[in-house]
C-alpha angles and dihedrals in degrees: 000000000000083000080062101043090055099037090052084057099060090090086066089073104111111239108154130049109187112197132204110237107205102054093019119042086022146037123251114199102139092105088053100041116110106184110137116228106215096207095065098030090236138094132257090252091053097049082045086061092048097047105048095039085053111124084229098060106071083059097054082054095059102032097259102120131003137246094252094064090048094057090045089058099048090043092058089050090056108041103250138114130270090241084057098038086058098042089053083050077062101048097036093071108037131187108315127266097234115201090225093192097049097052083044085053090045087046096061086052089065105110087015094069146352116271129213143185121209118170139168097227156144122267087242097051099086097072092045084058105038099104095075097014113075160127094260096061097025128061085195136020120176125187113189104222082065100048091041088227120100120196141284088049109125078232110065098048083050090054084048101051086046091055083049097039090219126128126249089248093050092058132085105196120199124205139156094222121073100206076059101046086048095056096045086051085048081068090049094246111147103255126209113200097218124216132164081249099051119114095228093178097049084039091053088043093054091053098044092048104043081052091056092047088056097051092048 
């Protein structure tokens, strides 16, 4: 019996780590941000608010409507045309704030574990991000307006774990949302509560070594 008992806890052997992309790979100020934009007579952090409590909104995570529509709409609330409605979606955004350590840290996974991507994000995210998310570092990178799920639905981190043919036991998933944290654990993935202040290297090494003390 004891043979059973440790060969039915192999799959405990971490082999996959999915990140969060918005709050963990990269920095997320918009909402701080009170730079005023002339144009609109109102700051980053107040269009922020505008933009992502839209009815519309919910929908552009999912697939459901485009960008485009979005910034029309907006455009239209606050007098101005849709070239310049369009224009303001652009600027809104900005070049991503990348977390630099933290990709190096992700890079030097690469061989040692699977690595994922699963975002809650925009369809036009994934060529404003292309640049450090890519094929090359990651084995599987979902955006939710493509795959028309949003965490934390019990659906889309199982359509993750089957791209990276891992089960949920043998994946750690890191996210700076709870709610998010907590639906990823539902499925019985191995979840990591990101903050600035976390120690993510010392957090991934508890996990992975208390996984292979329970398979000895």
């Amino acid at each position: 019996m004891a043979f059973i008992w440790r060969y039915s806890m192999r799959s405990e052997v971490i082999k996959a780590i999915i990140w969060d992309m918005g709050g963990v790979l990269i920095e997320e100020k918009l909402t701080a941000d009170d730079t005023q934009i002339p144009q609109i007579g109102m700051s980053i952090a107040e269009l922020a608010q505008m933009v992502f409590y839209h009815p519309l909104t919910p929908k552009l995570f999912v697939g459901e409507e485009h960008p485009e529509k979005l910034w029309k709409v907006i455009g239209d609330e606050l007098n101005i045309s849709n070239d310049e409605a369009q224009k303001l979606g652009v600027d809104f955004w900005g070049e991503p704030i990348w977390n630099y350590d933290l990709l190096d840290y992700i890079t030097s996974l690469k061989g040692k574990y699977k690595l994922g991507v699963l975002s809650d994000a925009w369809i036009t995210t994934r060529k404003i991000v292309q640049e450090e998310i890519h094929d090359d570092l990651f084995d599987a990178i979902m955006f939710s307006a493509k795959e028309g799920l949003r965490k934390p639905d019990p659906k889309i981190f199982q359509r993750m774990l089957s791209r990276l043919e891992v089960t949920a036991e043998e994946a750690i998933f890191v996210d700076d949302r709870i709610n998010n944290v907590q639906g990823a654990e539902q499925v019985s993935i191995h979840g990591i509560h990101y903050t600035p202040e976390i120690d993510i290297q010392e957090r991934i090494n508890q996990i992975t070594s208390n996984a292979k003390r329970q398979v000895l």
